[in-house]
C-alpha positions as CSV (number, residue, x, y, z in Angstrom):
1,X,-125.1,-2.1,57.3
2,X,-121.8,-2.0,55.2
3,X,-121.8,1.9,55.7
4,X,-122.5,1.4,59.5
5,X,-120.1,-0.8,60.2
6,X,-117.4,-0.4,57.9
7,X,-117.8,3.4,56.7
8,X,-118.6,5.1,59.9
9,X,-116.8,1.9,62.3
10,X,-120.2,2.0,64.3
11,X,-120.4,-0.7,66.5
12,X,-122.9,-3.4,66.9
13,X,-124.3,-2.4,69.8
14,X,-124.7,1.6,68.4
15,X,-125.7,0.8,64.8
16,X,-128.7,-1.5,66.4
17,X,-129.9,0.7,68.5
18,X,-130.0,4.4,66.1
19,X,-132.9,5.3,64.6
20,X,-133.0,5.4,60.9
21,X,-133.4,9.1,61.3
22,X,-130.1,9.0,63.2
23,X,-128.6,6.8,60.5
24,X,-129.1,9.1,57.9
25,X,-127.9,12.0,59.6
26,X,-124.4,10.0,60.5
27,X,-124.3,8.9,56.7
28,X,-124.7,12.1,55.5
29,X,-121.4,13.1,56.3
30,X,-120.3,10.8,53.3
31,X,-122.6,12.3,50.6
32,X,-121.3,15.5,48.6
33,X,-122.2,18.8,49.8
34,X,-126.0,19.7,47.8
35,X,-126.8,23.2,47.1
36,X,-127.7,25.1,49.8
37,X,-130.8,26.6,48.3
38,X,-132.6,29.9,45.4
39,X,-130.7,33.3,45.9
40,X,-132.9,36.0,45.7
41,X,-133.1,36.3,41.9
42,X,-134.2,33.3,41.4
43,X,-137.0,33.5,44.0
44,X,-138.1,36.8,42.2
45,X,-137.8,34.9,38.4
46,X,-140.0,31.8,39.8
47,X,-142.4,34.5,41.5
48,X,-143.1,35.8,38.6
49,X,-143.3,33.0,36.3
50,X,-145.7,31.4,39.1
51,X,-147.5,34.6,40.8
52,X,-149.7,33.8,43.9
53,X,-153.6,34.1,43.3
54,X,-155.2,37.0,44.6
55,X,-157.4,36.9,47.7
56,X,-160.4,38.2,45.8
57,X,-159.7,35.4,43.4
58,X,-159.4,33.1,46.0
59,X,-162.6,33.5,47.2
60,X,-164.6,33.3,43.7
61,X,-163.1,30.2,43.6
C-alpha cells in the first residue's frame, strides 16, 4: 500500500480497484532495469553443455 499510495500517488479509489497483476506492472517502474535475456553464445554454450535427446532415444524411453 505504501508504494501505491505514496510511491506511485495512486489514489484510493484506483489502488482498490487494480488487479495485483496491474499492481505489479505499475510498480515495476521502480525496480532496476534486469537483464534482458542469453545472446546467442550463450544459448549455443548451454546447448551444448545440455543437448536435447534424440527422437529415437525418446522413444526407447
Amino acid at each position: 500500500m505504501s508504494a501505491g499510495f505514496g510511491l506511485l500517488r495512486l489514489s484510493p479509489r484506483t489502488f482498490w480497484s487494480m488487479t495485483p497483476r496491474e499492481l505489479e506492472r505499475a510498480m515495476s517502474v521502480l525496480a532496476p532495469a534486469t537483464r534482458a535475456g542469453i545472446g546467442r553464445g550463450e544459448l549455443a554454450e548451454l546447448m551444448r553443455a545440455f543437448p536435447d535427446k534424440s527422437m529415437e532415444a525418446m522413444k526407447d524411453g
